[in-house]
C-alpha positions in Angstrom: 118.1 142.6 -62.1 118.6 141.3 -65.5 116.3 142.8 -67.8 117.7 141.6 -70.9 114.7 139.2 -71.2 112.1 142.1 -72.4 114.3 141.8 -75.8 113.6 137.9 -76.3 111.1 136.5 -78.7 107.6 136.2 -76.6 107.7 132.3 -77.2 111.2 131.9 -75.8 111.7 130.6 -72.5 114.3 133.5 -71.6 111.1 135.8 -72.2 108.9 133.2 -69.6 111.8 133.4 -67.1 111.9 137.1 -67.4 108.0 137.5 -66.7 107.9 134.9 -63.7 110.9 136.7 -62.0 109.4 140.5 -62.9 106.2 139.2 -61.3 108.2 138.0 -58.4 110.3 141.2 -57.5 107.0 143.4 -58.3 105.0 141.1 -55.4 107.6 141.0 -53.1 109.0 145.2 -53.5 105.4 146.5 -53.4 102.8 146.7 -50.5 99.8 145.8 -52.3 99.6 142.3 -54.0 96.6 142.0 -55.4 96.5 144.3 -58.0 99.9 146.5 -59.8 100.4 148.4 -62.8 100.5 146.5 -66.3 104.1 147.0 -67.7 102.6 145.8 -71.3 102.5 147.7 -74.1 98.8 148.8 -73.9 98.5 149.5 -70.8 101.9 151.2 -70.5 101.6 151.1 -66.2 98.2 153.0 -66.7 96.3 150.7 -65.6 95.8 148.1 -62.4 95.1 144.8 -62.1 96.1 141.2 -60.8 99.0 139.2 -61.3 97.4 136.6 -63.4 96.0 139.1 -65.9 99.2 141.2 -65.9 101.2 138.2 -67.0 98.7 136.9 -69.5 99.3 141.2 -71.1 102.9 140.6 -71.0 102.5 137.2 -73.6 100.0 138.5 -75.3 100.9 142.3 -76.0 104.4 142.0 -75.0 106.3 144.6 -72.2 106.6 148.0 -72.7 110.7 148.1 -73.6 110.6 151.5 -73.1 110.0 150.8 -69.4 113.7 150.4 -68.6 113.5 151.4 -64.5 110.7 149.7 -63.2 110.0 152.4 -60.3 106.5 151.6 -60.4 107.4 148.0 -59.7 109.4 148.5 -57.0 112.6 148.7 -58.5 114.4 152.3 -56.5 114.3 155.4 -58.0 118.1 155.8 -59.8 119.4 159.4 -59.2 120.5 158.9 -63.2 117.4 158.7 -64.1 116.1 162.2 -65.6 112.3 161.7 -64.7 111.4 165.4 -65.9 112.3 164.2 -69.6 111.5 161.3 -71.7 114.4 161.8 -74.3 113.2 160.6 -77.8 115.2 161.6 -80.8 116.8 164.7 -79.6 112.6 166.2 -78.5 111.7 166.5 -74.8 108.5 164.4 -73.8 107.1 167.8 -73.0 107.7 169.2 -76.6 104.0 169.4 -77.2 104.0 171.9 -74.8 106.8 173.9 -76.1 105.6 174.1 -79.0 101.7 175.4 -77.9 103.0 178.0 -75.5 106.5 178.8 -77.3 108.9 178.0 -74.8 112.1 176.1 -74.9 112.2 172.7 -73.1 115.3 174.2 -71.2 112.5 176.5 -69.5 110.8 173.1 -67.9 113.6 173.1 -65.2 114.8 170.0 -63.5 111.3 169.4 -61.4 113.9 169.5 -58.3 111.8 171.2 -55.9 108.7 169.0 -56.6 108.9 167.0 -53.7 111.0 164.5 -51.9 109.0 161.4 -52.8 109.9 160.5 -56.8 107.5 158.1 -56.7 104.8 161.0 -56.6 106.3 162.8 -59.3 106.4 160.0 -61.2 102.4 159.2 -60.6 102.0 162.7 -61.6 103.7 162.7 -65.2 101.9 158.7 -65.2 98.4 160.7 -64.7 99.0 163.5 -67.1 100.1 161.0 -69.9 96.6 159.4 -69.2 93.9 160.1 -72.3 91.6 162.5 -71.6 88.9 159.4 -71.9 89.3 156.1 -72.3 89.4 155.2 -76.0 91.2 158.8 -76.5 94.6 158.5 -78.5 94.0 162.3 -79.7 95.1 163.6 -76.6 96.7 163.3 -73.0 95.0 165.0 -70.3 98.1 167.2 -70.3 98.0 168.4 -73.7 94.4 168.6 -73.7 94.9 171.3 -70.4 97.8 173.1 -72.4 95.8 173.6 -75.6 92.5 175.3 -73.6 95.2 177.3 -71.6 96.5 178.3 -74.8 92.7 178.8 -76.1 92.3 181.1 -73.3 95.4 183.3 -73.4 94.8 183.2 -77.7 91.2 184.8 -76.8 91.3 186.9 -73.9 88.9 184.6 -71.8 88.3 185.8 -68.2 89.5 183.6 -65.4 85.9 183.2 -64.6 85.0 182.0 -68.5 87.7 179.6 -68.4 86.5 178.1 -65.0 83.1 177.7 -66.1 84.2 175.9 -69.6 86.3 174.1 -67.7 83.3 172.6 -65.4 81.4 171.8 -68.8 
């Protein structure tokens, strides 16, 4: 699919093309229609809703043009696609971590063995690149999980400690 649109000015009528026919192939590839993941740049496929509101984000805010395989659209999962990395000038997506719990991105593996559905690994990394509340643009909920693990391994806390600061 030609994707070239997401590039063209918002006012253009390339860019209204674009929308109407990424609406299209998201209704007709996925099982539920009334409500899918906004593509724009706020929501960034975090959040749901209907067609009509989705394609009011995408003129408005403009599409994510990061969002290059539209997996959560529908679109198949290409074997190409390296979904345990989001390679940004030369730094893992997962650099955070590196850097809290001093390992080398290499150490992250592949993901291979996390399952044979890419679409749940993909909800996974989706839901840990969610704020920790809404409003949040501190932190993720994964880097706010890696920096208490690293609170707790920095201080010595029991397994117990951590669980119950954890249920706080």
């Amino acid at each position: 699919m030609d994707k070239s649109w997401m590039h063209s000015d918002r006012r253009s009528k390339a860019y209204e093309f674009g929308v109407e026919a990424f609406l299209n192939f998201a209704v007709e590839n996925l099982l539920t229609t009334t409500h899918i993941r906004c593509p724009c740049v706020k929501c960034v496929n975090l959040k749901v809703f209907g067609v009509g509101i989705i394609r009011d984000h995408l003129y408005f805010n403009g599409i994510d043009q990061s969002y290059k395989n539209w997996t959560f659209h529908g679109e198949p999962w290409e074997a190409t696609t390296n979904a345990s990395r989001n390679v940004e000038d030369g730094h893992s997506r997962y650099s955070f971590v590196s850097e809290e719990i001093d390992m080398d991105d290499n150490d992250f593996g592949d993901f291979g063995d996390f399952g044979s559905d890419p679409y749940e690994f993909a909800n996974v990394i989706a839901d840990g690149d969610q704020p920790v509340y809404p409003g949040c643009r501190k932190y993720t909920k994964l880097s706010a999980l890696v920096k208490l693990y690293n609170l707790k391994a920095k201080h010595g806390m029991s397994d117990v400690c951590f669980t119950e600061l954890l249920i706080l």
